[in-house]
N, C-alpha and C positions, 0 to 999 in steps of 0.2 A: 504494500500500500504506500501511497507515495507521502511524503512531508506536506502539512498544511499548506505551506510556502510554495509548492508545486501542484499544488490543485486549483490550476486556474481557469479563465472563462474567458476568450476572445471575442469581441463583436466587430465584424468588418464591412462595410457597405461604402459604396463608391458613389458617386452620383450617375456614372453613366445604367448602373444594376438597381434595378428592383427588387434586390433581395438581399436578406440579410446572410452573411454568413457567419457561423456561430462554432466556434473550438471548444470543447468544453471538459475538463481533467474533473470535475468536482462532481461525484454522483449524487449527489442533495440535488442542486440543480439539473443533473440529466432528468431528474424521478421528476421535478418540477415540470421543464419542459416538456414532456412525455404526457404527462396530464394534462397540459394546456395543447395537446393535439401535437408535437413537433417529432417528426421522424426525423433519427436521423439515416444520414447517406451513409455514410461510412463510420466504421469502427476501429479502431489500431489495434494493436496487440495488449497495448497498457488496461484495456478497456474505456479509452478516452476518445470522445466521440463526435463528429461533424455535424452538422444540419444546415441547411437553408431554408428560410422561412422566406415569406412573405412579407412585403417593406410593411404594411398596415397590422401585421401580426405583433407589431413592438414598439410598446408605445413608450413614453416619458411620463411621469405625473411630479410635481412639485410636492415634496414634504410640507408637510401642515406643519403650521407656526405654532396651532393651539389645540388646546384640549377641548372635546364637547361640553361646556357648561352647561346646567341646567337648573331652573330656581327650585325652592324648595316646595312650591307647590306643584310643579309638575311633577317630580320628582313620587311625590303625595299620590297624584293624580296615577301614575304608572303600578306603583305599590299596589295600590286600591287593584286597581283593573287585573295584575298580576292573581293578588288573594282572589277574587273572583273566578277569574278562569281555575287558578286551582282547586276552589270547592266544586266550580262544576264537576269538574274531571271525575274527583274524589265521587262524587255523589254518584256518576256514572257506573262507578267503578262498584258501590255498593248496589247497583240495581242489579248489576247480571252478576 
């Protein structure tokens, strides 16, 4: 198995290609991409492995600044409706 320091992720896209090309040493991520639909092409002997995706398959998002606030009466408001569905449930559950 290789050294953290050598399990790495290359991402390659040119502007003349529509797609992305993706190196990827880290099996966390292979198992990642693999659920998000990405075949790859090729395999090495290390088990570290190629793909090309599609340019709109890979997007960017901006880290959040903040944390969800919420006042205390929503907060009240959620609880409430929470306890409720759970007696329902509960109640269900004594019928049958």
């Amino acid at each position: 198995m290789a050294l953290a320091e050598e399990r790495e992720t290359v991402i390659r896209i040119s502007d003349a290609e529509d797609q992305w090309v993706i190196y990827c040493a880290s099996g966390k991520l292979q198992t990642r991409m693999e659920k998000a639909g990405f075949e790859a092409y090729k395999t090495d002997s290390e088990g570290n492995k190629y793909y090309k995706v599609d340019y709109e398959q890979v997007s960017f998002r901006k880290k959040s600044d903040s944390k969800r606030t919420m006042s205390d009466e929503r907060r009240a408001e959620l609880a409430a409706n929470l306890a409720k569905g759970r007696a329902n449930k509960k109640k269900k559950l004594q019928e049958v």
